[in-house]
C-alpha positions as CSV (number, residue, x, y, z in Angstrom):
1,X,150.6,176.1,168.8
2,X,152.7,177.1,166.3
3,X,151.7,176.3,162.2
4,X,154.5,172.9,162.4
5,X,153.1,171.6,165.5
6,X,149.2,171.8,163.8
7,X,150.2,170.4,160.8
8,X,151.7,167.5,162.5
9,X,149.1,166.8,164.8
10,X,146.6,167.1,161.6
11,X,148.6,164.3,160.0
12,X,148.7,162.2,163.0
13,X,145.0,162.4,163.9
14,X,144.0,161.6,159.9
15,X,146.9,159.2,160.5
16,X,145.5,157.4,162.7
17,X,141.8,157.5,162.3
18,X,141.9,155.2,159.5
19,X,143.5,152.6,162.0
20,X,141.2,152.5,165.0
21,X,139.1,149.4,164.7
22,X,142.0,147.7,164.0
23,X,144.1,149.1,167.2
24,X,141.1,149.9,169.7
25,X,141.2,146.5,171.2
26,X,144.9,146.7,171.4
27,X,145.1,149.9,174.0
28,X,144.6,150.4,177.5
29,X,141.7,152.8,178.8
30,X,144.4,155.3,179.1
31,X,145.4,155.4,175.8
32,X,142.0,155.3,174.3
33,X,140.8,158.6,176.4
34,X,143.7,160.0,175.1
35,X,143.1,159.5,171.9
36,X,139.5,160.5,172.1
37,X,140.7,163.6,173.6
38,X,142.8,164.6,170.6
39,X,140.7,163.5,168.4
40,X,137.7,165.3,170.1
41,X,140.4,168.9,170.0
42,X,140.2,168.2,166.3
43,X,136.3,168.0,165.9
44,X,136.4,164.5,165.0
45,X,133.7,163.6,167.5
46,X,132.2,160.3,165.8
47,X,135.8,158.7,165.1
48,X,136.3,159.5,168.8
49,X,133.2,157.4,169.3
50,X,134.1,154.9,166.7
51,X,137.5,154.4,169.0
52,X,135.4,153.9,172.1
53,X,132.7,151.4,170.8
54,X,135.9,149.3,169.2
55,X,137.4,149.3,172.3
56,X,134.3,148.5,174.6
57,X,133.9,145.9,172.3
58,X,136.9,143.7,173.0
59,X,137.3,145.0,177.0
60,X,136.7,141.8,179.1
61,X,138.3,142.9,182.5
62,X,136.0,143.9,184.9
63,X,138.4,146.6,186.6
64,X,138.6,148.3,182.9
65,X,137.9,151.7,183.0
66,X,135.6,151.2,179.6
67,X,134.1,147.8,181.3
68,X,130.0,147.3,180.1
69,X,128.6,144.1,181.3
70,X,126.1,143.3,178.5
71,X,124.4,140.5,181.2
72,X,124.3,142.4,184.2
């Protein structure tokens, strides 16, 4: 990865993490994996975490990907 293409990616990821309760509920399983693995590639392991516990949070359907039944 060339020096632009870091630097960018560094600016999205910082970018971002600042909005991730707000938008967790928002994305699909996909997009939240996706996330987690870029934000994992740039050691951010516990807003990674943060992204997946916001988006547990709000995931109702069953077929989810990210789906925990609290009464089961």
């Amino acid at each position: 990865m060339n020096a632009d293409a870091y630097d960018t990616a560094v600016r999205f990821v910082d970018t971002w993490s600042e909005s991730v309760p707000d938008i967790a509920s928002g994305l699909t399983c996909r997009e939240v994996d996706a996330l987690v693995e870029l934000f994992c590639a740039f050691n951010r392991d516990e807003l990674a975490d943060q992204l997946i516990a916001a988006h547990v949070a709000e995931d109702t359907d069953p077929v989810d990907l990210h789906y925990q039944n609290e009464t089961a």
